[in-house]
N, CA, C and O atoms as CSV, one atom per row, in Angstrom:
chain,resi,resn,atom,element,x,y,z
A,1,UNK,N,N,17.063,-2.910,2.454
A,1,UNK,CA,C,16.266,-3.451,3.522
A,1,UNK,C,C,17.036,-3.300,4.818
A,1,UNK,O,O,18.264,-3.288,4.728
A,2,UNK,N,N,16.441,-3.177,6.083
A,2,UNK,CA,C,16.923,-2.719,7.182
A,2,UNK,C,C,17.013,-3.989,7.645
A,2,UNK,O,O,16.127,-4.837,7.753
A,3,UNK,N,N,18.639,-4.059,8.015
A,3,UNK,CA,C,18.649,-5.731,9.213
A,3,UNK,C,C,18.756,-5.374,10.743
A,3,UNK,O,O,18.926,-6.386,11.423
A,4,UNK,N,N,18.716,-4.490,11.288
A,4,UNK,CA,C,18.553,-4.018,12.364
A,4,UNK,C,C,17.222,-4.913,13.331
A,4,UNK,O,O,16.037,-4.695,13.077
A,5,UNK,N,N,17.597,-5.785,14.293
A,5,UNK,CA,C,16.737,-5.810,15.173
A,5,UNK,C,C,16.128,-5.086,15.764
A,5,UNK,O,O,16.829,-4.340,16.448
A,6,UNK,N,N,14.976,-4.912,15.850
A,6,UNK,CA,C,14.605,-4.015,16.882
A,6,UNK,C,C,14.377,-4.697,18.113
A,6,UNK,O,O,14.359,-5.928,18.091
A,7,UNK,N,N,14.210,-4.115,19.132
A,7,UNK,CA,C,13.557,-4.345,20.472
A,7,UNK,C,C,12.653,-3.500,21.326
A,7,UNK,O,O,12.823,-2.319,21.626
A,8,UNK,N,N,11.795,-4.192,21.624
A,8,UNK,CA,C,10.445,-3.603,22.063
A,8,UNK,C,C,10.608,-3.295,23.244
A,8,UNK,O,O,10.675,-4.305,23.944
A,9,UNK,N,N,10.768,-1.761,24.163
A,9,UNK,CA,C,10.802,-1.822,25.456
A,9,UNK,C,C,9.577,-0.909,25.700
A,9,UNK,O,O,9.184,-0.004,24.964
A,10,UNK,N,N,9.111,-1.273,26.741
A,10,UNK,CA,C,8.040,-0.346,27.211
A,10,UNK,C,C,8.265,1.002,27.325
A,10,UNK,O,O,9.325,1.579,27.572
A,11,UNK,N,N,7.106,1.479,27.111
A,11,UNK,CA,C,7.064,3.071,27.290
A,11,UNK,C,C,6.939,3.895,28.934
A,11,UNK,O,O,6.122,3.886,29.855
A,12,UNK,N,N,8.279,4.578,28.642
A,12,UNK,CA,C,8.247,5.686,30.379
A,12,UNK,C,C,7.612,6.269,30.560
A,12,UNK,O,O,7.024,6.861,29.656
A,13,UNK,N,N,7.259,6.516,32.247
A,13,UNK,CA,C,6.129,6.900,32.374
A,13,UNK,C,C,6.367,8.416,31.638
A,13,UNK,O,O,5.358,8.921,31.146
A,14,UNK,N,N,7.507,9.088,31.546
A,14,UNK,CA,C,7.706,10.624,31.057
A,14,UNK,C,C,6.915,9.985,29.569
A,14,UNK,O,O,6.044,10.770,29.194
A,15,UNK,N,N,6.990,9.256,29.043
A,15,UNK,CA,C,6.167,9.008,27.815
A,15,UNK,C,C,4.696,9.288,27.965
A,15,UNK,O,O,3.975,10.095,27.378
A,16,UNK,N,N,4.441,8.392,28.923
A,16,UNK,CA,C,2.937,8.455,28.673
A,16,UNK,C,C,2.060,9.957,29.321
A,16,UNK,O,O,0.839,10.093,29.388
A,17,UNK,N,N,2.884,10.735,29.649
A,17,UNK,CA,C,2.769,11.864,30.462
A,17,UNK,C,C,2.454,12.827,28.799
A,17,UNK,O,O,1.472,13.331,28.253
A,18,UNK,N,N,4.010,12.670,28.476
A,18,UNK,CA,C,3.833,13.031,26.926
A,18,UNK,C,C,2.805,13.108,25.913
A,18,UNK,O,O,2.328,13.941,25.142
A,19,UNK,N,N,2.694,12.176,26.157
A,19,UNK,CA,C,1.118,11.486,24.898
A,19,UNK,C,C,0.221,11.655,25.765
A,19,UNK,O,O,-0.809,11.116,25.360
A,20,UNK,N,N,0.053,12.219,26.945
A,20,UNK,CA,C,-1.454,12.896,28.024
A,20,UNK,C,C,-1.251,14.215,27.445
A,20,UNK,O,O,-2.219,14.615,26.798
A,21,UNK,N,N,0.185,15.335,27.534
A,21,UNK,CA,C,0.108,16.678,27.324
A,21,UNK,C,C,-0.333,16.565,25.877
A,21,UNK,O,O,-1.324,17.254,25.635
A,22,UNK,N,N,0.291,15.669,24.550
A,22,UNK,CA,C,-0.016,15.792,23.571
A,22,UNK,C,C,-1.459,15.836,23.070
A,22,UNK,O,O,-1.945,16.555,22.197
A,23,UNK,N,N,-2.152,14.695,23.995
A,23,UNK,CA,C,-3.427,14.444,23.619
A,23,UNK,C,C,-4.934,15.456,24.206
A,23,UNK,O,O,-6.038,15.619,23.685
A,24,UNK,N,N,-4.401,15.921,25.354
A,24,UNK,CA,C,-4.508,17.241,25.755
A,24,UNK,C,C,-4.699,18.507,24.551
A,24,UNK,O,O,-5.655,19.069,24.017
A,25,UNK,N,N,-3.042,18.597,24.465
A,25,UNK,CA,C,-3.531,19.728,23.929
A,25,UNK,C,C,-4.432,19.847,22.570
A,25,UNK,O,O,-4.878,20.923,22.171
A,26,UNK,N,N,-4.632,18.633,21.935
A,26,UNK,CA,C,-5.331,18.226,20.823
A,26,UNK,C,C,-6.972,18.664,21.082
A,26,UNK,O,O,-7.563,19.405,20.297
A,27,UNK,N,N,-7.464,18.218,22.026
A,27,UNK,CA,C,-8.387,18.694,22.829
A,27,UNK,C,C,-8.830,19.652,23.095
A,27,UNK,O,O,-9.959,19.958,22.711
A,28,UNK,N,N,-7.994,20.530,23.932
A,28,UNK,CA,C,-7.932,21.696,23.812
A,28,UNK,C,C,-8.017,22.536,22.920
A,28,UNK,O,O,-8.756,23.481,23.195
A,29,UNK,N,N,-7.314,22.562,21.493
A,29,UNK,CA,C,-7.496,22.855,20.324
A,29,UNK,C,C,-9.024,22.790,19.714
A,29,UNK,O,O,-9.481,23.711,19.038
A,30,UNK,N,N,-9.628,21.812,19.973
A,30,UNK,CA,C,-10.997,21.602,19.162
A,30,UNK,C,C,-11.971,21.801,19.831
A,30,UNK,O,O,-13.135,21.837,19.435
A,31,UNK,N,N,-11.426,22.002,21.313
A,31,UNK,CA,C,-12.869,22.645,21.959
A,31,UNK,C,C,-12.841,24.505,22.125
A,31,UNK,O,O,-13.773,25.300,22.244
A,32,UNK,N,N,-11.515,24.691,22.075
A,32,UNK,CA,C,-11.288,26.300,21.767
A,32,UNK,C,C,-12.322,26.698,20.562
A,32,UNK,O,O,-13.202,27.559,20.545
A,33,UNK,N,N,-11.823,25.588,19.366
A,33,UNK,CA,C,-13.015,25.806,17.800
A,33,UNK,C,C,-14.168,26.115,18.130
A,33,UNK,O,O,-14.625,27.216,17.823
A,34,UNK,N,N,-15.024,25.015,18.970
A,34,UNK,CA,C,-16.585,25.546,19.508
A,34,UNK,C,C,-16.565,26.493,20.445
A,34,UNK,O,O,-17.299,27.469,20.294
A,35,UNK,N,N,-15.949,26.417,21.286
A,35,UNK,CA,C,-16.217,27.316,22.664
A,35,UNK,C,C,-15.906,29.074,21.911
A,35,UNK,O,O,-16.479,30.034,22.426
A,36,UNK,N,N,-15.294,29.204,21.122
A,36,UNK,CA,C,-14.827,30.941,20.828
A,36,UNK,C,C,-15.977,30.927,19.366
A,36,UNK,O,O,-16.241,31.953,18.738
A,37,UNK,N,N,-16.465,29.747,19.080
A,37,UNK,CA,C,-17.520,30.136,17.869
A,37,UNK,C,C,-17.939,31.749,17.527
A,37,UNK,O,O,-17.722,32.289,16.442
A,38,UNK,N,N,-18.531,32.337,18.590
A,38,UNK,CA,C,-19.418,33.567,18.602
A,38,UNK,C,C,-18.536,34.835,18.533
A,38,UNK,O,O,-18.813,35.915,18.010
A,39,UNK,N,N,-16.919,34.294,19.465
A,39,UNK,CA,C,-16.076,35.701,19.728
A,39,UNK,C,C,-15.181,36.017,18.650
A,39,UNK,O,O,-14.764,37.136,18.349
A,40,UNK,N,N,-14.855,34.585,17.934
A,40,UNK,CA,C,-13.540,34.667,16.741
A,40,UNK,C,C,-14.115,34.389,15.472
A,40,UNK,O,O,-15.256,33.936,15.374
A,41,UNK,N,N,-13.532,34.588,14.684
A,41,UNK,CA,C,-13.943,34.275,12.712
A,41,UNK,C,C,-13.442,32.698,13.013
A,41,UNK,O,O,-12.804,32.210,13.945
A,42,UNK,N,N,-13.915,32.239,12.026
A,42,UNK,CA,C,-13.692,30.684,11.789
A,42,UNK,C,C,-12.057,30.083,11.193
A,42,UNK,O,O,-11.409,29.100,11.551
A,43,UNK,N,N,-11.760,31.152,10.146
A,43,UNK,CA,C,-10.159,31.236,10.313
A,43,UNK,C,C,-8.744,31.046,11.514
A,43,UNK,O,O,-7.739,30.335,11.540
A,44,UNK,N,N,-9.450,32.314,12.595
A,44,UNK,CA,C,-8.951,32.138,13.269
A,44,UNK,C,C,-8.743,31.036,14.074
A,44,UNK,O,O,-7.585,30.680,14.291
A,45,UNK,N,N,-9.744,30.393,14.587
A,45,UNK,CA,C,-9.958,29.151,15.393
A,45,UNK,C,C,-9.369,28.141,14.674
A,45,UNK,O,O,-8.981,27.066,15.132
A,46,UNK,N,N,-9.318,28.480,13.640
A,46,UNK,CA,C,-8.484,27.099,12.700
A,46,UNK,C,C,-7.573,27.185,12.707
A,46,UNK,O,O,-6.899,26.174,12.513
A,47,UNK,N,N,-6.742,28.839,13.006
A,47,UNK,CA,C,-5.423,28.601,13.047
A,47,UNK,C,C,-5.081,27.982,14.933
A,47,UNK,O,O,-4.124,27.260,15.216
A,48,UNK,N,N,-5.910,28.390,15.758
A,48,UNK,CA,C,-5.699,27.535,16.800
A,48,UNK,C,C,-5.301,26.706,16.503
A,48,UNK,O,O,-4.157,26.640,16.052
A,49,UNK,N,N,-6.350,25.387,16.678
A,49,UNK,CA,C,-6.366,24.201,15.942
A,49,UNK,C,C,-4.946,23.694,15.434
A,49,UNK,O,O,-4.062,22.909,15.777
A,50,UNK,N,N,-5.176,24.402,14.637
A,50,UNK,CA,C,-3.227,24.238,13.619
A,50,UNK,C,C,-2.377,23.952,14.774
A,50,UNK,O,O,-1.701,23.033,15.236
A,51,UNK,N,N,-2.771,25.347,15.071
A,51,UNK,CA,C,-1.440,25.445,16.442
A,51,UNK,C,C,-1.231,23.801,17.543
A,51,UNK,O,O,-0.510,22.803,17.566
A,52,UNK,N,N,-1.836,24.112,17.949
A,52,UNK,CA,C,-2.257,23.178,19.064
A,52,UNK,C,C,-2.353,21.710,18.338
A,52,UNK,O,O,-2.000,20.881,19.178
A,53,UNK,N,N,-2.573,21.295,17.539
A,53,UNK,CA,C,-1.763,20.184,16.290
A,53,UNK,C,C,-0.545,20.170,16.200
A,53,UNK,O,O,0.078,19.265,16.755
A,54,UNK,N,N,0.060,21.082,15.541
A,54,UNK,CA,C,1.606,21.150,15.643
A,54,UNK,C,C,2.354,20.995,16.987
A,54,UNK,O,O,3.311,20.230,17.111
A,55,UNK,N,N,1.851,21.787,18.022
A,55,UNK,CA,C,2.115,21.860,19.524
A,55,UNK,C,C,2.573,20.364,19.662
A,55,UNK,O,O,3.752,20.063,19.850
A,56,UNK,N,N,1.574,19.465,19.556
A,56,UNK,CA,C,0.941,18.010,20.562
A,56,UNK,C,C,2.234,17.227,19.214
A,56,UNK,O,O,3.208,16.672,19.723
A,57,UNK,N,N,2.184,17.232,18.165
A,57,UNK,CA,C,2.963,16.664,17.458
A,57,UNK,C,C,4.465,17.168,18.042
A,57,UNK,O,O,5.065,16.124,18.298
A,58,UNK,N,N,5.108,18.026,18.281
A,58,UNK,CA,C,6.379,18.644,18.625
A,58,UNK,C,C,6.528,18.061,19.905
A,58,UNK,O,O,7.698,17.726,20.090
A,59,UNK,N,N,5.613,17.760,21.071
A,59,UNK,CA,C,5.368,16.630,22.289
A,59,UNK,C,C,5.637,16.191,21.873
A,59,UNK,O,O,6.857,16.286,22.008
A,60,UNK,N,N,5.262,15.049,20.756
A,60,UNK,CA,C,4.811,13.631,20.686
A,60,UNK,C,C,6.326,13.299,20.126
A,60,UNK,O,O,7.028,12.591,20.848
A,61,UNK,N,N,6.812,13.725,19.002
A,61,UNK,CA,C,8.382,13.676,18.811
A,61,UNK,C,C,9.133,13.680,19.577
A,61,UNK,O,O,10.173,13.139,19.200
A,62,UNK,N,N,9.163,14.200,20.971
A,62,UNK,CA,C,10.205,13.957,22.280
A,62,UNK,C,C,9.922,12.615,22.708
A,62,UNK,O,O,10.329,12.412,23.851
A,63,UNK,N,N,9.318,11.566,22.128
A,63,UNK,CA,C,8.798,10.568,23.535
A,63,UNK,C,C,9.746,9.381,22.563
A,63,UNK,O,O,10.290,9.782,21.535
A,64,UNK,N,N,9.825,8.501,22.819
A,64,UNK,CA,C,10.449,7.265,22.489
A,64,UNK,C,C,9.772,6.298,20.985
A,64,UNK,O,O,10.383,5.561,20.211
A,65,UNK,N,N,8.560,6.619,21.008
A,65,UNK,CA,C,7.966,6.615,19.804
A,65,UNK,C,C,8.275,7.480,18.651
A,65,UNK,O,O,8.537,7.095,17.512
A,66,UNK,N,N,8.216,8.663,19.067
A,66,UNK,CA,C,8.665,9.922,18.261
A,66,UNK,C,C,10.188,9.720,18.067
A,66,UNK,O,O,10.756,10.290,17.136
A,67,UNK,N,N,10.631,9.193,18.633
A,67,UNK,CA,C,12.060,9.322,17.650
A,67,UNK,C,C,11.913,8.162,16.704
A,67,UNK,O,O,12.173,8.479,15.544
A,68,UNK,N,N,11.599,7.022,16.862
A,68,UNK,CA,C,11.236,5.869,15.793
A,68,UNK,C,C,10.586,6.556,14.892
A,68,UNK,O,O,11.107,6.486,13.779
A,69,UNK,N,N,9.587,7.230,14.961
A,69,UNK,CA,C,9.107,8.007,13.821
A,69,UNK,C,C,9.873,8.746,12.869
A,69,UNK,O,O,9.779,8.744,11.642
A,70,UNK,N,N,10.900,9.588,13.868
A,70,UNK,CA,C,11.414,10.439,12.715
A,70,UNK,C,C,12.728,9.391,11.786
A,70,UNK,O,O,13.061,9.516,10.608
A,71,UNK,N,N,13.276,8.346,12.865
A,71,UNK,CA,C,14.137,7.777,12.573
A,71,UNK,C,C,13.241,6.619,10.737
A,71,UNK,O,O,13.753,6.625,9.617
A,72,UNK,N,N,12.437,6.153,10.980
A,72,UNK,CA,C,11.333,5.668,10.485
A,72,UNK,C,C,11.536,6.431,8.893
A,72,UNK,O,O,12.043,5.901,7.904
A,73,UNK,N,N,10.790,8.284,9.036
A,73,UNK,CA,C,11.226,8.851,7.880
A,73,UNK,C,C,12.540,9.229,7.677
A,73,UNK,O,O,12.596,10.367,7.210
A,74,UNK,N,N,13.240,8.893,7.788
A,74,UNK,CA,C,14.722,9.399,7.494
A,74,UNK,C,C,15.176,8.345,7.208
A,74,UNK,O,O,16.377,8.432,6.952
A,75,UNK,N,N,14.549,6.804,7.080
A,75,UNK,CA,C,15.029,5.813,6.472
A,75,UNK,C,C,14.028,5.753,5.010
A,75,UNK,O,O,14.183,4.992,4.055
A,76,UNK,N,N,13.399,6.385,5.119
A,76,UNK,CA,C,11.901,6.344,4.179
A,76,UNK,C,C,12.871,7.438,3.106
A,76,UNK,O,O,12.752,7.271,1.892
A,77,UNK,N,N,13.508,8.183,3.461
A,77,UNK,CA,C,13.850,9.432,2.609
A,77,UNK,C,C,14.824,8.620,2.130
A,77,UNK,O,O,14.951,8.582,0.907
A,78,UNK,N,N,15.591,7.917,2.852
A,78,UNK,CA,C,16.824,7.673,2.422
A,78,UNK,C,C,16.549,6.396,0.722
A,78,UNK,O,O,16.979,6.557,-0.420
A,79,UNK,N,N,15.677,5.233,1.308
A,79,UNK,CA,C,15.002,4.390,0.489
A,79,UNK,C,C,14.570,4.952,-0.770
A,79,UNK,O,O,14.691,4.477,-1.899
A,80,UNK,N,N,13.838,6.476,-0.246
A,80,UNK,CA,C,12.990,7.280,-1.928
A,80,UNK,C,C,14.718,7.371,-2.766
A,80,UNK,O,O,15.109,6.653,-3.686
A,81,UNK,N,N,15.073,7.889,-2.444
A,81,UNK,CA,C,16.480,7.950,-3.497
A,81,UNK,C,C,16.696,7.033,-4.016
A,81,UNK,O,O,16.898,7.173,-5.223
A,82,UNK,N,N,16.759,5.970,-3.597
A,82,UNK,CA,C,17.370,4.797,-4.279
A,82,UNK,C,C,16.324,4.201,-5.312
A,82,UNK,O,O,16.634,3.226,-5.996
A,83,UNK,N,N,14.864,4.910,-5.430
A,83,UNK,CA,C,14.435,4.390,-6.585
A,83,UNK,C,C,14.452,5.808,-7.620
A,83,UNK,O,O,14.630,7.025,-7.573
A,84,UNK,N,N,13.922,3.968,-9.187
A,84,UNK,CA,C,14.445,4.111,-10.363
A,84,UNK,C,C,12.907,4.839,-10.783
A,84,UNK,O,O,11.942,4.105,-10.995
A,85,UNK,N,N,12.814,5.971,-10.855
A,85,UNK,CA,C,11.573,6.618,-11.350
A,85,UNK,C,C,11.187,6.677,-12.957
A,85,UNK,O,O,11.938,7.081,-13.845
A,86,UNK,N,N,10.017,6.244,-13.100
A,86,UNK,CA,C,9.711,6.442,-14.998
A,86,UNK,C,C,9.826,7.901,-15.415
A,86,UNK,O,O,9.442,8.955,-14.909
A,87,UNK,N,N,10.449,7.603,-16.447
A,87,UNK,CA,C,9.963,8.962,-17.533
A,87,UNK,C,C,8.856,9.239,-17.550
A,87,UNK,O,O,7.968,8.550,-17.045
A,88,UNK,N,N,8.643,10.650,-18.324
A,88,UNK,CA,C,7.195,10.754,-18.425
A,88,UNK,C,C,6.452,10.185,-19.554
A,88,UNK,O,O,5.265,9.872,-19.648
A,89,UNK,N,N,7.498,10.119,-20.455
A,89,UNK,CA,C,6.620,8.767,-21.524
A,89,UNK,C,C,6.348,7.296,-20.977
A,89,UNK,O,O,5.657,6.385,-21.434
A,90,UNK,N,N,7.004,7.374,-20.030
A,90,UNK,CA,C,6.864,5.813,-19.748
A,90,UNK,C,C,5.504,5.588,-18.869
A,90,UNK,O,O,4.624,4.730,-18.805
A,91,UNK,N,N,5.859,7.013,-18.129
A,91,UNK,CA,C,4.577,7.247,-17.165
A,91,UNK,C,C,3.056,7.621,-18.012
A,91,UNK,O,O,2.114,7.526,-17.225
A,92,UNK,N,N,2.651,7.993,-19.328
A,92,UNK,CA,C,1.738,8.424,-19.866
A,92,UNK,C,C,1.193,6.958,-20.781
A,92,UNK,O,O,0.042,6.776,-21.180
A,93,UNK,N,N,2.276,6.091,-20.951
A,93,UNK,CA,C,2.331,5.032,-21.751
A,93,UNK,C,C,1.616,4.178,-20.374
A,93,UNK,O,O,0.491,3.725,-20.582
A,94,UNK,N,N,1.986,4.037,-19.533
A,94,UNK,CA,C,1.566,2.917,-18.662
A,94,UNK,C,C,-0.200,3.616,-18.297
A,94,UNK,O,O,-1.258,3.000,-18.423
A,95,UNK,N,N,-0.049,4.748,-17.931
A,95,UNK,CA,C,-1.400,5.452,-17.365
A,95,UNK,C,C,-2.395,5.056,-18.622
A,95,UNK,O,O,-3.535,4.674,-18.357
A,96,UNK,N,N,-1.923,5.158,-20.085
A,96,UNK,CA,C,-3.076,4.696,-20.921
A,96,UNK,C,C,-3.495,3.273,-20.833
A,96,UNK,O,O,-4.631,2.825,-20.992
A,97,UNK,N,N,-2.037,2.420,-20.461
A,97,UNK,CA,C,-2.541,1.080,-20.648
A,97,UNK,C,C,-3.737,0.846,-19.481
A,97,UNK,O,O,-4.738,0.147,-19.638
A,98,UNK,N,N,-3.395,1.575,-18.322
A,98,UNK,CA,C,-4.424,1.111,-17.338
A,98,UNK,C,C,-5.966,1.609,-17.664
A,98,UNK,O,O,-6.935,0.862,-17.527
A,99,UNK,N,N,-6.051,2.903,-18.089
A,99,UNK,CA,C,-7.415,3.511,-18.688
A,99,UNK,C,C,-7.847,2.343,-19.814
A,99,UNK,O,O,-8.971,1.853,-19.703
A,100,UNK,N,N,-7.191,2.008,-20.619
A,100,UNK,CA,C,-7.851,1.046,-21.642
A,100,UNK,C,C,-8.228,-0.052,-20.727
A,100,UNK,O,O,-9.305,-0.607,-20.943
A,101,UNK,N,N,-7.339,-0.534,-19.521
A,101,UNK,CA,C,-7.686,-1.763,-19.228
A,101,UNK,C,C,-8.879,-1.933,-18.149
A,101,UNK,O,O,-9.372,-2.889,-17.551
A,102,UNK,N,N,-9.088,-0.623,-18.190
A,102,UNK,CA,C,-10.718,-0.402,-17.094
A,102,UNK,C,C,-11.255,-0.797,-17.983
A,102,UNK,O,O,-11.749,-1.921,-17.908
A,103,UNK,N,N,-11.381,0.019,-19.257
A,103,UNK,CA,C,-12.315,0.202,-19.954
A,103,UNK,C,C,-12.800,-0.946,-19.988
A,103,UNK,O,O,-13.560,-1.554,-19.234
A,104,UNK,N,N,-12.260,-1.214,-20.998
A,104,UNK,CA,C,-12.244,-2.668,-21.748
A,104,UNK,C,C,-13.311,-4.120,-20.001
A,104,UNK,O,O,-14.366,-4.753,-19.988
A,105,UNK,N,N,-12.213,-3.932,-19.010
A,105,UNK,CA,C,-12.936,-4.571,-17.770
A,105,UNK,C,C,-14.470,-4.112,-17.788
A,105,UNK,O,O,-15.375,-4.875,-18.127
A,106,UNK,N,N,-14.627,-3.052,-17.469
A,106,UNK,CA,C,-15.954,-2.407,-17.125
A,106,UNK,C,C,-17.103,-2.647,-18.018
A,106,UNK,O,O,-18.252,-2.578,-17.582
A,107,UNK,N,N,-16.697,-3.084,-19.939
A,107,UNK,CA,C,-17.355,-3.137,-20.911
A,107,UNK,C,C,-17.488,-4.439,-20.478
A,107,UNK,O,O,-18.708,-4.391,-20.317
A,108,UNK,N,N,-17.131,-5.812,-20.094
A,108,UNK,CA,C,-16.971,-7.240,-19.554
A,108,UNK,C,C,-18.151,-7.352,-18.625
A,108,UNK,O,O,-19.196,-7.998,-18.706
A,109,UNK,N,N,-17.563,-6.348,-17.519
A,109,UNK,CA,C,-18.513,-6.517,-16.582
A,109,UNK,C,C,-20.092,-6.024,-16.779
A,109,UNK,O,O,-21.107,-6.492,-16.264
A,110,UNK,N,N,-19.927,-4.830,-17.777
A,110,UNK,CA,C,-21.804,-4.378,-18.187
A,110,UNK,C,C,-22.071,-5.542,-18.912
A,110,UNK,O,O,-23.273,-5.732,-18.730
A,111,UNK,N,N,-21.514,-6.683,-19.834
A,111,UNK,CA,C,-22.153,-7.668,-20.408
A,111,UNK,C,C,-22.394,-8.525,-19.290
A,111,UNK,O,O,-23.362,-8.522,-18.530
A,112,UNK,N,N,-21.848,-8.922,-19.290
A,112,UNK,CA,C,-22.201,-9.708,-18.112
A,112,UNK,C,C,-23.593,-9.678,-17.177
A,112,UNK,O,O,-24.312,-10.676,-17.241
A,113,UNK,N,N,-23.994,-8.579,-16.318
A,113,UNK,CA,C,-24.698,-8.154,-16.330
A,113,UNK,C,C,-25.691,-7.958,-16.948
A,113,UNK,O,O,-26.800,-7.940,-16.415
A,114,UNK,N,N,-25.414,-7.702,-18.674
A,114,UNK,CA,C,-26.777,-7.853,-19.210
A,114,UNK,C,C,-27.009,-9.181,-19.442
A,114,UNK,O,O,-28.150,-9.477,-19.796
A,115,UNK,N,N,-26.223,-10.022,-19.330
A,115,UNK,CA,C,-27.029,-11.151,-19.611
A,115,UNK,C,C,-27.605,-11.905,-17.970
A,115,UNK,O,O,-28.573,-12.602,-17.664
A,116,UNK,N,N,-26.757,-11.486,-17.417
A,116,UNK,CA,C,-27.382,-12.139,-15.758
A,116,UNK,C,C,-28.810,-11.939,-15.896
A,116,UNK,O,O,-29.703,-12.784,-15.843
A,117,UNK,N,N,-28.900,-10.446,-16.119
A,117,UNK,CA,C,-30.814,-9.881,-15.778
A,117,UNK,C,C,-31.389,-10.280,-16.770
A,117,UNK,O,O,-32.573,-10.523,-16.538
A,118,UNK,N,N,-30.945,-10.538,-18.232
A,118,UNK,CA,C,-31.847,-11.108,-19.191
A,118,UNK,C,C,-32.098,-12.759,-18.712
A,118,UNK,O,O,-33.201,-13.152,-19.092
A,119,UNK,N,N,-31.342,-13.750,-17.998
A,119,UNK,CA,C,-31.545,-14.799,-17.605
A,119,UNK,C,C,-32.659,-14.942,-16.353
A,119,UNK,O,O,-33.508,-15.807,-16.137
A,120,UNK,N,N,-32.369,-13.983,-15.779
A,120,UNK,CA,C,-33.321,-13.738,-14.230
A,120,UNK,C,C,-34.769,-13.230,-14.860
A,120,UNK,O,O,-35.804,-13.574,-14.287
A,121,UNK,N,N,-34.821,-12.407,-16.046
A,121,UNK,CA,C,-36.513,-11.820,-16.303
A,121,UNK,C,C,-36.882,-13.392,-17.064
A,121,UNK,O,O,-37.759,-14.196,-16.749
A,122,UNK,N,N,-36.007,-13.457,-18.007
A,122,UNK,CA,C,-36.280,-14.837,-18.479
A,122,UNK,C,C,-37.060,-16.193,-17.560
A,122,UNK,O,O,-38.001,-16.937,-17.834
A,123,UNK,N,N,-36.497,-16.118,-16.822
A,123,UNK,CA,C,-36.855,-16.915,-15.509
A,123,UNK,C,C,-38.123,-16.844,-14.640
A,123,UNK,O,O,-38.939,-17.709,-14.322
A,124,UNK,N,N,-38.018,-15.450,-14.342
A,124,UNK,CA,C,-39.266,-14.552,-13.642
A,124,UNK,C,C,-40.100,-14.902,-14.336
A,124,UNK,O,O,-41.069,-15.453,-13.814
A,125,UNK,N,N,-40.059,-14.729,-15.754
A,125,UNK,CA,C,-41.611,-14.476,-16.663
A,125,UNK,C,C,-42.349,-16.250,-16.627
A,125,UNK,O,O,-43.449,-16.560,-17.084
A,126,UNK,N,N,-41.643,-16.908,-16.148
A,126,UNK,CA,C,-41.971,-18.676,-16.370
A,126,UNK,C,C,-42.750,-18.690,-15.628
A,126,UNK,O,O,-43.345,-19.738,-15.377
């Protein structure tokens, strides 16, 4: 667990400039998609898109947020190591217990049900 305080400081204006070019070029990207409809294959425009996604993300990582982010996964990576992962028997053993334990729920809940509506026609027919 992380004991690190954090502290909240506002975002510079070079930030929010950032997250304008980023959000921009996001924009840009998806109106390139419609606007070249007729001139490009649909592939292509998607690899725009891509582009101009990746672009605005590679922005967005320079800004003060974006480093919490990466800092964020690189504590996330660090955390995945330290767990204790099942076998795969352990993992096929637990996956059945949960399939039986739908089952078995779901068979509960259709009774149930049948008797709700057999009480309600029961009722109706009075």
């Amino acid at each position: 667990m992380n004991s690190r305080v954090e502290h909240s400081k506002g975002a510079s204006s070079a930030d929010f400039a950032k997250y304008a070019a980023a959000a921009l070029l996001v924009v840009a990207g998806v109106f390139a998609f419609y606007w070249f409809q007729a001139q490009m294959a649909t592939p292509v425009r998607s690899i725009i898109v891509g582009l101009c996604v990746v672009g605005a993300a590679a922005i967005f990582l320079t800004t003060g947020k974006g480093h919490q982010t990466r800092e964020f996964f690189s504590e996330t990576r660090f955390e995945m190591r330290k767990v204790v992962w099942p076998t795969r028997q352990e993992a096929m053993r637990l996956t059945w217990i949960v399939i039986v334990a739908v089952i078995l729920i779901s068979l509960i809940l259709a009774g149930f049900d049948r008797v709700i509506q057999w009480l309600i026609q029961l009722i109706l027919r009075q």
